[in-house]
N, C-alpha and C positions, 0 to 999 in steps of 0.2 A: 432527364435530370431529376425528376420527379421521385423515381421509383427508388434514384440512389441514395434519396435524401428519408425515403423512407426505408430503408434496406439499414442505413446506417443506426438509428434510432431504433429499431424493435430488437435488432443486434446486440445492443445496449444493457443486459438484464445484468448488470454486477450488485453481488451485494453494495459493495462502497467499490469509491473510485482509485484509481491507481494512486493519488495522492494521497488518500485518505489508508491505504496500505502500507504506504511507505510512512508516516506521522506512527502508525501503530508500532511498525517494526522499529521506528527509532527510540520508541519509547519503552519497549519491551528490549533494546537492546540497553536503556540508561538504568532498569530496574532489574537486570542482571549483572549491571558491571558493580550498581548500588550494593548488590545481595551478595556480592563477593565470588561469586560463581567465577565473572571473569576479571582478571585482573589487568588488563591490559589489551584492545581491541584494535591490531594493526593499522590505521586508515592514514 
Protein backbone atom coordinates (compact mmCIF):
# COMPACT_ATOMS: atom_id res chain seq x y z
CA UNK A 1 0.00 0.00 0.00
CA UNK A 2 2.99 1.89 0.61
CA UNK A 3 4.45 2.23 -2.76
CA UNK A 4 0.95 3.03 -4.22
CA UNK A 5 0.55 5.90 -2.00
CA UNK A 6 3.84 6.91 -3.17
CA UNK A 7 3.48 6.14 -6.96
CA UNK A 8 0.40 8.33 -6.67
CA UNK A 9 1.94 11.71 -5.37
CA UNK A 10 5.36 11.82 -7.54
CA UNK A 11 2.75 11.22 -10.33
CA UNK A 12 1.32 14.41 -9.39
CA UNK A 13 3.74 17.21 -11.21
CA UNK A 14 0.76 19.55 -12.88
CA UNK A 15 1.27 22.92 -13.27
CA UNK A 16 -2.30 23.79 -11.68
CA UNK A 17 -4.98 21.32 -10.82
CA UNK A 18 -7.87 20.22 -12.98
CA UNK A 19 -9.94 22.66 -10.94
CA UNK A 20 -7.78 25.43 -11.34
CA UNK A 21 -7.96 24.64 -15.42
CA UNK A 22 -11.42 24.68 -15.63
CA UNK A 23 -11.86 28.49 -13.37
CA UNK A 24 -9.22 29.61 -16.19
CA UNK A 25 -11.23 28.19 -19.21
CA UNK A 26 -14.41 29.77 -17.65
CA UNK A 27 -13.07 32.89 -17.40
CA UNK A 28 -11.24 32.97 -20.74
CA UNK A 29 -14.60 31.90 -22.01
CA UNK A 30 -16.68 35.07 -20.08
CA UNK A 31 -13.78 37.54 -21.60
CA UNK A 32 -14.55 36.36 -25.05
CA UNK A 33 -18.11 36.31 -25.00
CA UNK A 34 -17.34 40.10 -23.04
CA UNK A 35 -15.08 40.99 -26.28
CA UNK A 36 -17.65 40.20 -28.57
CA UNK A 37 -15.92 37.44 -30.35
CA UNK A 38 -18.78 35.24 -29.33
CA UNK A 39 -22.13 36.05 -29.20
CA UNK A 40 -23.91 33.31 -27.91
CA UNK A 41 -22.00 30.00 -26.28
CA UNK A 42 -24.54 26.97 -26.68
CA UNK A 43 -24.63 25.31 -22.89
Amino acid sequence: MSTNAVALSSRKSWLLSVDSWAVVAALLAALLVRAGVFTRIPW
